[in-house]
N, C-alpha and C positions, 0 to 999 in steps of 0.2 A: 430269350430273344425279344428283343423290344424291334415293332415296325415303323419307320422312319418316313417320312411324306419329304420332297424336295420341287424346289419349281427354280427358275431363273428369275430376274426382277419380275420382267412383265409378268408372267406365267405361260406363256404359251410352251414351253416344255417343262411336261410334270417328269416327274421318275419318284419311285420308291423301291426299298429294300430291308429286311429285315438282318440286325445282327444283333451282338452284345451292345449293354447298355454303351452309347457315345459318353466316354469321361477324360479322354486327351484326342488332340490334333496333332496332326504334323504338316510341317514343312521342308520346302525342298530350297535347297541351294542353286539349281541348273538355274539358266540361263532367261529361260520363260518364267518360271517358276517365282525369281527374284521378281521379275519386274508382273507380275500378277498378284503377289502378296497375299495369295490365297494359302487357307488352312485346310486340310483335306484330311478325309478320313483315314486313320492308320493305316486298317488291314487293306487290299486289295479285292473287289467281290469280282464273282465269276458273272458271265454275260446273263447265265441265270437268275441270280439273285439281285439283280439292278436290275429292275424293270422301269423302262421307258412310257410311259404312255402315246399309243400311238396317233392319239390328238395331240397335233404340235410338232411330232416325229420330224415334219418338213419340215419345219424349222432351224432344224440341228443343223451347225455347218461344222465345218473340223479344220484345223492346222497341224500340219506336219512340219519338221524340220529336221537338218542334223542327218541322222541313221533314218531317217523317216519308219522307226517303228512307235512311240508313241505317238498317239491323235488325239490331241487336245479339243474339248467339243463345247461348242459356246451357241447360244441362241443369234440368229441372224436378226432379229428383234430390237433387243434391249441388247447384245453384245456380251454379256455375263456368260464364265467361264461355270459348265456345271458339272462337269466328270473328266476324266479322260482315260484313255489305255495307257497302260503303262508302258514301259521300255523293257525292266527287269520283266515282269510277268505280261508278255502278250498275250490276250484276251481277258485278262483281269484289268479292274477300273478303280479308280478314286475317286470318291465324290470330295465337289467344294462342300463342306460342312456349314460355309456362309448362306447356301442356298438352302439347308435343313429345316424345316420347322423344328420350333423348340428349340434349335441348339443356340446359345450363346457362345461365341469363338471366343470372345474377351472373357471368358470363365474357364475355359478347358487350360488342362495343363500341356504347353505343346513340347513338340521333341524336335529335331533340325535332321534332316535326312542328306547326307552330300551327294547329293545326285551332279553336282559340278565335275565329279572325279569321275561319273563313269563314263 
């Protein structure tokens, strides 16, 4: 398990989480998804293993659309999209990988999730 530090631009919301080494991304086809052009972490982590830092916590705002079960969560700050709940797995999350330290997005090998179909 390698532990992973993430912030938004400005930083006023950190989070961390610990998984397997980051070596591919994915992306999503839906509708947000496209026009965010963000790369996200494959697996989905439980609310346990994404820890929030709760300096900044108020910061966090969310958008819902659609089925309103994903909540996409972005700093009310700088605007940068930093995780969000999924659709398929409610209460599991995806991080932007662009928000990662360390990770380069233009390095990982990515994969296309059709999230447009479901």
């Amino acid at each position: 398990m390698v532990d992973y530090q993430g912030s938004c631009h400005c930083g006023t919301v950190k989070f961390e989480f610990s998984t397997a080494e980051i070596k591919e991304g994915l992306r999503c086809n839906c509708s947000i998804c496209r026009r965010k052009g963000a790369v996200m972490l494959p697996q989905a982590l439980s609310s346990e293993q994404l820890k929030i830092d709760d300096i900044g916590s108020d910061a966090l705002r969310s958008y819902k659309f659609g089925t309103e079960v994903a909540e996409h969560f972005f700093c009310e700050k700088c605007g940068i999209y930093t995780f969000h709940e999924t659709k398929r797995e409610p209460g599991k999350f995806r991080v932007n990988l662009g928000c990662v330290e360390g990770i380069d997005v233009f390095e990982l090998e990515i994969k296309v999730f059709d999230g447009a179909s479901l």
